[in-house]
N, CA, C and O of each residue as an XYZ file, in Angstrom:
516
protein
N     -10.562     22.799    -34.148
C     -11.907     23.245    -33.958
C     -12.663     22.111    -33.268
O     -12.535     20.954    -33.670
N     -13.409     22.410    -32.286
C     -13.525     21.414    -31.271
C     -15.541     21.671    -31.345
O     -16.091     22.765    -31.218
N     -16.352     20.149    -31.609
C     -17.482     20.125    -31.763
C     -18.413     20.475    -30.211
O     -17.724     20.820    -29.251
N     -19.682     20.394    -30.046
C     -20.148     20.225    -28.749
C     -20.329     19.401    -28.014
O     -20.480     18.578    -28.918
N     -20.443     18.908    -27.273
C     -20.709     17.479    -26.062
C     -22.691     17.838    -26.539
O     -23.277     18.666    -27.236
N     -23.001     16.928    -25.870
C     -23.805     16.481    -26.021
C     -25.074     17.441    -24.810
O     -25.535     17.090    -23.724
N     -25.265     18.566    -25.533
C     -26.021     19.083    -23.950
C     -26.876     18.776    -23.950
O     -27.465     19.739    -23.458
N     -27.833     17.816    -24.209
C     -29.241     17.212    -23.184
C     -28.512     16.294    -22.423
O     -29.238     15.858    -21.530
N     -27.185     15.724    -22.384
C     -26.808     14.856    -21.208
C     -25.616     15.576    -20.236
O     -24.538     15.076    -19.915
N     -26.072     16.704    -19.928
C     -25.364     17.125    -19.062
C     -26.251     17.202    -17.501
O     -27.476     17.284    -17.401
N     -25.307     17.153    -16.417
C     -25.983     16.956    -14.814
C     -27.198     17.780    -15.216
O     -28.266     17.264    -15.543
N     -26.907     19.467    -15.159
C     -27.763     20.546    -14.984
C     -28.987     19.960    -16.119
O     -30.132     20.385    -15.965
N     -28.741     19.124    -17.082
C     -30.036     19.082    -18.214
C     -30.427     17.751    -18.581
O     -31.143     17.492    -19.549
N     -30.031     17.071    -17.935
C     -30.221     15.655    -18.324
C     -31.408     15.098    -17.767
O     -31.774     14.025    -18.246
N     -32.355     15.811    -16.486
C     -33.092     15.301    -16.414
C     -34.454     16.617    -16.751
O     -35.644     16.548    -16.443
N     -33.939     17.397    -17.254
C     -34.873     18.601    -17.514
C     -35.978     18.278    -18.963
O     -35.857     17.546    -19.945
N     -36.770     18.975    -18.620
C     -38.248     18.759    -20.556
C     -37.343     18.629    -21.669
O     -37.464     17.951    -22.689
N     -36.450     19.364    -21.312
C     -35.832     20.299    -22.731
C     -34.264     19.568    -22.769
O     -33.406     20.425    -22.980
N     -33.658     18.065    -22.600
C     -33.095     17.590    -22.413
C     -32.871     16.930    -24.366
O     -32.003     17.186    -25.199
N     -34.193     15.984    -24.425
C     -34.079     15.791    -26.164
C     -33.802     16.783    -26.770
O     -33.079     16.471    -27.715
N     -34.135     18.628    -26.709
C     -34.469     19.506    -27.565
C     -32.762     19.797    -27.528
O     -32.094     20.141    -28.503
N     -32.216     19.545    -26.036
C     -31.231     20.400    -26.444
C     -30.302     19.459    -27.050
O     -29.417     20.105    -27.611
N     -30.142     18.294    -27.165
C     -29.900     17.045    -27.756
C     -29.795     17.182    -29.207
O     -28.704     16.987    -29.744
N     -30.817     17.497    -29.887
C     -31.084     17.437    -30.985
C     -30.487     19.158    -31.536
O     -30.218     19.291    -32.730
N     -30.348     20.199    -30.717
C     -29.941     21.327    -31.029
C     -28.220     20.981    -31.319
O     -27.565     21.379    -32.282
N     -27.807     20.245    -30.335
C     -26.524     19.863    -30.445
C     -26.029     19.059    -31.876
O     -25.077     19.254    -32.632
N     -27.380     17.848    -31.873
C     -26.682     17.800    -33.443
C     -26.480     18.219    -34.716
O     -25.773     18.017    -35.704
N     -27.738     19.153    -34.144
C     -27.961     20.482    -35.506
C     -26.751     21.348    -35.728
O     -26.380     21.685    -36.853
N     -26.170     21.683    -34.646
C     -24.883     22.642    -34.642
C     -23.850     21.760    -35.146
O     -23.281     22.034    -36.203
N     -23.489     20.469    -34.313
C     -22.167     19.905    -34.814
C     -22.269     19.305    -36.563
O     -21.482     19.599    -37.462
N     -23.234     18.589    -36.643
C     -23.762     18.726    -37.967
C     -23.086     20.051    -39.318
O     -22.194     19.820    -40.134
N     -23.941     21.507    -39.138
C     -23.580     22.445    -39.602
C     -22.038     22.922    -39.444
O     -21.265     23.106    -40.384
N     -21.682     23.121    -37.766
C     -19.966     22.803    -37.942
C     -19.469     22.157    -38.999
O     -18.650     22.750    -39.702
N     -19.879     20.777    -39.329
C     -18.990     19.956    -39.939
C     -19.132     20.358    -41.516
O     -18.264     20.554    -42.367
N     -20.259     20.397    -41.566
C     -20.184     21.060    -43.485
C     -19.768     22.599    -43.583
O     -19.361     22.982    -44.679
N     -19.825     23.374    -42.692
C     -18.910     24.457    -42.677
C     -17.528     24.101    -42.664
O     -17.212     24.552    -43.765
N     -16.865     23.789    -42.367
C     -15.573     23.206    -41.863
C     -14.945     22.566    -43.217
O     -13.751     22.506    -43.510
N     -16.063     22.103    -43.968
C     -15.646     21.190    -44.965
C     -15.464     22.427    -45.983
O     -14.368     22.668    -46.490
N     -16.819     23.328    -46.291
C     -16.591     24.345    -46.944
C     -15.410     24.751    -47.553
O     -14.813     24.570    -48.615
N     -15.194     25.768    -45.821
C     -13.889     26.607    -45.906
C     -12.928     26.099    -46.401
O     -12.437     26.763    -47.314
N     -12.139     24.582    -46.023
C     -11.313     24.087    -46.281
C     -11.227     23.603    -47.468
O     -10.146     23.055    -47.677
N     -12.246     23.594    -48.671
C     -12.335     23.441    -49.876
C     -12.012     24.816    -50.480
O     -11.231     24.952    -51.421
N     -12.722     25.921    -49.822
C     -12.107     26.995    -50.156
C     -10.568     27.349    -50.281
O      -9.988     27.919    -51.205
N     -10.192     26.971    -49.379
C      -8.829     27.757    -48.793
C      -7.864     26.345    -48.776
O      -7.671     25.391    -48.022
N      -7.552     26.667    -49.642
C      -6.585     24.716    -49.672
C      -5.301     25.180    -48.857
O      -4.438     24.319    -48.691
N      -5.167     25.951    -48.536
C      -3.561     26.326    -47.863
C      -4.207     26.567    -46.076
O      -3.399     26.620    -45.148
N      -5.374     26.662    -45.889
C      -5.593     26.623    -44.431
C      -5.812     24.819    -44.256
O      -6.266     23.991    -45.045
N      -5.177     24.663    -42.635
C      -5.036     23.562    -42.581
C      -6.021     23.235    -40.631
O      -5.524     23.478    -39.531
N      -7.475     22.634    -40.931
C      -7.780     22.438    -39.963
C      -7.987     21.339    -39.404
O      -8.215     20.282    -39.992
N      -7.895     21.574    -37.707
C      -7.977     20.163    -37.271
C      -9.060     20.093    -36.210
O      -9.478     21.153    -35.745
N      -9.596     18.829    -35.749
C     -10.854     18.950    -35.656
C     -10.862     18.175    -34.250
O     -10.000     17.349    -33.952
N     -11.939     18.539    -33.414
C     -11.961     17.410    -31.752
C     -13.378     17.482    -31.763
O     -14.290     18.308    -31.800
N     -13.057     15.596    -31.686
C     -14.993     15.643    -31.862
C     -14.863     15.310    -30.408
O     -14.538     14.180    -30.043
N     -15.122     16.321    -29.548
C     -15.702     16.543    -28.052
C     -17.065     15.419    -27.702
O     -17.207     14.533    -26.860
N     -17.801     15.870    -28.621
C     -19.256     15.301    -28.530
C     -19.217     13.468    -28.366
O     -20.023     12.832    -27.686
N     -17.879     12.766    -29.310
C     -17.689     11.833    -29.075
C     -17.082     11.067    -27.605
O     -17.306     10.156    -26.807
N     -15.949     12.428    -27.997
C     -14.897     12.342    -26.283
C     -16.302     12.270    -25.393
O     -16.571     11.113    -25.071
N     -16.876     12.874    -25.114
C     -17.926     12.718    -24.130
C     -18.656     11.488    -24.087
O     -18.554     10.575    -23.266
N     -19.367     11.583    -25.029
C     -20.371      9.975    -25.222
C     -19.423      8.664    -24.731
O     -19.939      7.885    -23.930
N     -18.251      8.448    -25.128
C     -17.323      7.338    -24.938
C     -17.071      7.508    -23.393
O     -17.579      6.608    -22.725
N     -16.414      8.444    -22.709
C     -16.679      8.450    -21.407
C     -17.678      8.670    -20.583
O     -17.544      8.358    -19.399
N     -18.765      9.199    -21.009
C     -20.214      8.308    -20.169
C     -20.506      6.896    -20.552
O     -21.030      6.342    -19.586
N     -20.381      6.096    -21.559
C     -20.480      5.095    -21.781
C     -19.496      4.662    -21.124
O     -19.937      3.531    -20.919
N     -18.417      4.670    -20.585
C     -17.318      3.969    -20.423
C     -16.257      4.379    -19.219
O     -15.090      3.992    -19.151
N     -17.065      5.418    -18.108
C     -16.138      5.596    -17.586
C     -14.394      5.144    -16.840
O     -13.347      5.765    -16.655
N     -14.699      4.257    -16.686
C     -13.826      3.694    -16.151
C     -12.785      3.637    -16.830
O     -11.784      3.379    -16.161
N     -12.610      3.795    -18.035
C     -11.230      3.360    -19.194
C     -10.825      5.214    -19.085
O      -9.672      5.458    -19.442
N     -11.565      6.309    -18.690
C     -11.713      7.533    -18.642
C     -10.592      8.078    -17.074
O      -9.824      9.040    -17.086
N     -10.831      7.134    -15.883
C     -10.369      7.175    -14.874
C     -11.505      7.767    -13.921
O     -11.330      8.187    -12.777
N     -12.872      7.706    -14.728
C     -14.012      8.203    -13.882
C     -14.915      7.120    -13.017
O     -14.859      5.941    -13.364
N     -15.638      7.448    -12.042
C     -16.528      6.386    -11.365
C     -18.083      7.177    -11.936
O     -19.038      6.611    -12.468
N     -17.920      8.715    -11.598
C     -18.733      9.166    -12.015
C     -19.163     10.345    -13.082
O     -18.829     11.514    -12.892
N     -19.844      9.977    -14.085
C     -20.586     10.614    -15.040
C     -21.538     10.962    -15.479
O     -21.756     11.169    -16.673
N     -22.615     11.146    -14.162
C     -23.912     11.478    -14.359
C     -24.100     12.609    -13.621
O     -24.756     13.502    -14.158
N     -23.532     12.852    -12.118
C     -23.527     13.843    -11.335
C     -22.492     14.641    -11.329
O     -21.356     14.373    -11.719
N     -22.984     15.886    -10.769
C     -21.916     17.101    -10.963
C     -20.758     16.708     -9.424
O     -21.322     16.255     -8.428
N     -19.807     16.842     -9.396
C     -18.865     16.737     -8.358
C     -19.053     18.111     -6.925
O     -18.624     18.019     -5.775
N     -19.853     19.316     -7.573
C     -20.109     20.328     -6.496
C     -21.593     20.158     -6.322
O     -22.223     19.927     -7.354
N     -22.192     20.227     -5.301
C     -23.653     19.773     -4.853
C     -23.380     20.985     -3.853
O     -22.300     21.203     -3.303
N     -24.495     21.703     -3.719
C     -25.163     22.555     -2.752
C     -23.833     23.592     -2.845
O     -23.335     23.860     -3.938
N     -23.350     24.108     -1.669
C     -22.114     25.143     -1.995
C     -20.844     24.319     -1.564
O     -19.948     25.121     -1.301
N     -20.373     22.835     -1.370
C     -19.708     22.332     -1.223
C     -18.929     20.792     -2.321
O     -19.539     19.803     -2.729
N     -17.697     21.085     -2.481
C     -17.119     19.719     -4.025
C     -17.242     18.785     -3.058
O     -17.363     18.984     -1.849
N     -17.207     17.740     -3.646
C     -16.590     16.420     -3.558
C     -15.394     16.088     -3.148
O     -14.448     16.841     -3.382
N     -15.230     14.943     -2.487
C     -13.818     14.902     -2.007
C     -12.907     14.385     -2.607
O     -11.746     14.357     -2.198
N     -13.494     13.684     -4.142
C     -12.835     13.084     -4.903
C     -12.822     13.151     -6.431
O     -12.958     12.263     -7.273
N     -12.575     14.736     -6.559
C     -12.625     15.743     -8.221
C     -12.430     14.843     -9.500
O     -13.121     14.661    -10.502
N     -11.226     14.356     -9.076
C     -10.378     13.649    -10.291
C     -11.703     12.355    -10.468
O     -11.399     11.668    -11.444
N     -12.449     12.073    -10.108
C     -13.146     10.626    -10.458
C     -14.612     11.258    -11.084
O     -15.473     10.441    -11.410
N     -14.878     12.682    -11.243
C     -15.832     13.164    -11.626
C     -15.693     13.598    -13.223
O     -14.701     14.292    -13.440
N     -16.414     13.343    -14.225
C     -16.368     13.599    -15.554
C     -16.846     15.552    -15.174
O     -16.329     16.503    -15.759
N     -17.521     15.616    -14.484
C     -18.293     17.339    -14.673
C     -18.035     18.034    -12.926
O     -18.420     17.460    -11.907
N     -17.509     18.993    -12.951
C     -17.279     19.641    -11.731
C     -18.800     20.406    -11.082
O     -19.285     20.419     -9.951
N     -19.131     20.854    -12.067
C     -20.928     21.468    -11.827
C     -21.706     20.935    -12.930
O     -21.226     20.181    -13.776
N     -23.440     21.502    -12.909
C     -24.007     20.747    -13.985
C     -23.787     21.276    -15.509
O     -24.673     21.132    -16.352
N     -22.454     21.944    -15.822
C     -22.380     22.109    -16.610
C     -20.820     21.704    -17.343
O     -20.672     20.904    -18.267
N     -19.967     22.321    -16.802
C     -18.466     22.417    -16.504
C     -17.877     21.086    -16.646
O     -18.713     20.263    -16.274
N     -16.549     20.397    -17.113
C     -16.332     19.073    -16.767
C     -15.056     19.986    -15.830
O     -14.615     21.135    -15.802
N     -14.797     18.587    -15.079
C     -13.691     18.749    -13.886
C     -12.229     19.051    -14.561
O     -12.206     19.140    -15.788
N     -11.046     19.210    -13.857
C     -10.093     19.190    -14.318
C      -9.704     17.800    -15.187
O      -9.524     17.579    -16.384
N      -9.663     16.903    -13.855
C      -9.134     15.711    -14.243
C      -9.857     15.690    -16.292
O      -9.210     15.507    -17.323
N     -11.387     15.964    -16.103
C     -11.811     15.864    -17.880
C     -11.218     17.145    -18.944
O     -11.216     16.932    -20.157
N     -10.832     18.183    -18.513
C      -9.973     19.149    -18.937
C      -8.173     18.285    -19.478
O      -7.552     18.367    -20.538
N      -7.997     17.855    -18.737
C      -7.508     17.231    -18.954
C      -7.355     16.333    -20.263
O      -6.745     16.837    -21.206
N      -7.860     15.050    -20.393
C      -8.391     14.413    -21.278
C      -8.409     15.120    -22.618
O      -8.006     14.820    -23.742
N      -9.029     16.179    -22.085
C      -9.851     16.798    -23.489
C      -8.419     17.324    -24.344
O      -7.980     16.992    -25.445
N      -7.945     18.238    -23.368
C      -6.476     18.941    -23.898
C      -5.275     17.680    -24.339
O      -4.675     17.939    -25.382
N      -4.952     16.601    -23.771
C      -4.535     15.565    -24.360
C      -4.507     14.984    -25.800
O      -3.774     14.418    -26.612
N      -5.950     15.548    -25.584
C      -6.783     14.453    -26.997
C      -6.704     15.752    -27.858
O      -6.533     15.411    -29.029
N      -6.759     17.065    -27.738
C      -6.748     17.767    -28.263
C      -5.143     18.107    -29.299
O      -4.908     18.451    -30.457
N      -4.344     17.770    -28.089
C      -3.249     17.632    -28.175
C      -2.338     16.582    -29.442
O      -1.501     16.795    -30.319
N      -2.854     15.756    -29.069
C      -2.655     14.546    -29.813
C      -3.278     14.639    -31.135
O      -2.930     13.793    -31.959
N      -4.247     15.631    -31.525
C      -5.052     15.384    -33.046
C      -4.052     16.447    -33.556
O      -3.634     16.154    -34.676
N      -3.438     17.846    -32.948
C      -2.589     18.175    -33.692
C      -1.343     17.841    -34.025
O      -0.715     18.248    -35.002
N      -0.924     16.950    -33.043
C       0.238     16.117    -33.552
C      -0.056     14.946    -34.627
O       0.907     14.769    -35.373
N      -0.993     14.234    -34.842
C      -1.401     13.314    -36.083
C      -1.121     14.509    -36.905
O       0.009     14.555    -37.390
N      -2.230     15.848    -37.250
C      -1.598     16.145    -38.216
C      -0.778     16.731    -38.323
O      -1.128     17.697    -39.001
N       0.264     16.807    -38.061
C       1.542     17.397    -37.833
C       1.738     19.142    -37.706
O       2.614     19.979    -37.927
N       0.527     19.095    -37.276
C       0.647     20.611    -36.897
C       1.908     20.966    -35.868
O       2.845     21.730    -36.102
N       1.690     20.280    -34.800
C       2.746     19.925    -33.667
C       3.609     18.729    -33.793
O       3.097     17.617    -33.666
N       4.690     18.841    -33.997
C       5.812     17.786    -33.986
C       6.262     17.436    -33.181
O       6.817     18.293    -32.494
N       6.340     16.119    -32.746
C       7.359     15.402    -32.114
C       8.358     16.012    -31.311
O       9.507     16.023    -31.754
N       8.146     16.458    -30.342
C       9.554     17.175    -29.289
C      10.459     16.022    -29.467
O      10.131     14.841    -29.582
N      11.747     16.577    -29.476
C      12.665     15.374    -29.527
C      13.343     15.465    -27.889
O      13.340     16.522    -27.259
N      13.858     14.292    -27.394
C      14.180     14.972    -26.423
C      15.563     15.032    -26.440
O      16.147     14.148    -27.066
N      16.333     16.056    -25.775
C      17.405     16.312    -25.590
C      18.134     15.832    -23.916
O      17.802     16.577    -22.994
N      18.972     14.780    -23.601
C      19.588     14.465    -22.719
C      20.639     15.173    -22.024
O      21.767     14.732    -22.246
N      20.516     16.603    -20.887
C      21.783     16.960    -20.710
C      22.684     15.770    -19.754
O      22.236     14.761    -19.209
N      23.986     16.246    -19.775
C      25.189     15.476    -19.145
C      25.179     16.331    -17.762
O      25.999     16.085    -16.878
């Protein structure tokens, strides 16, 4: 179960009125996510969930692009009706959307939290002759 990014810092809203509001809407939701989440799983001891804090994944690569493989994380990579010539270095494809290259990332990381909890195991690999 995967939280929200942070939408007052997205291209399309980051410089809009309603940039704090939607900021603060975001932490209201991931917030409530999280004590829901806690709920259920107190409920239901045999369901087993796993969690992607997106909202972080995001914050860490605007803070940090570069460890991300990004240059840029403030602007959208499509401007007017034409992309960029260089997708993969863009955190967001439009002002909303992240690019592949951050699709990426995300599914990785997504990837990787169900293998910690062993939802997904270890492929072993097999060597043919």
């Amino acid at each position: 179960m995967a939280n929200l990014p942070d939408l007052g810092k997205l291209p399309a809203t980051i410089h809009n009125s309603n940039a704090a509001h939607l900021s603060s809407l975001t932490q209201a939701h991931n917030q409530g996510l999280r004590r829901s989440l806690k709920v259920i799983s107190q409920r239901k001891s045999d369901l087993e969930i796993v969690t992607l804090d997106a909202n972080t994944l995001y914050r860490d690569a605007i803070a940090n692009p570069s460890a991300f493989g990004f240059s840029n994380v403030i602007n959208s990579c499509m401007s007017s009706s034409r992309p960029c010539g260089n997708p993969d270095q863009f955190l967001f494809w439009d002002g909303i959307h992240p690019t592949t290259a951050a699709h990426r990332i995300i599914a990785d990381t997504a990837f990787s939290a169900l293998q910690e909890a062993g939802v997904i195991k270890h492929p072993e690999i097999s060597h043919k002759s």
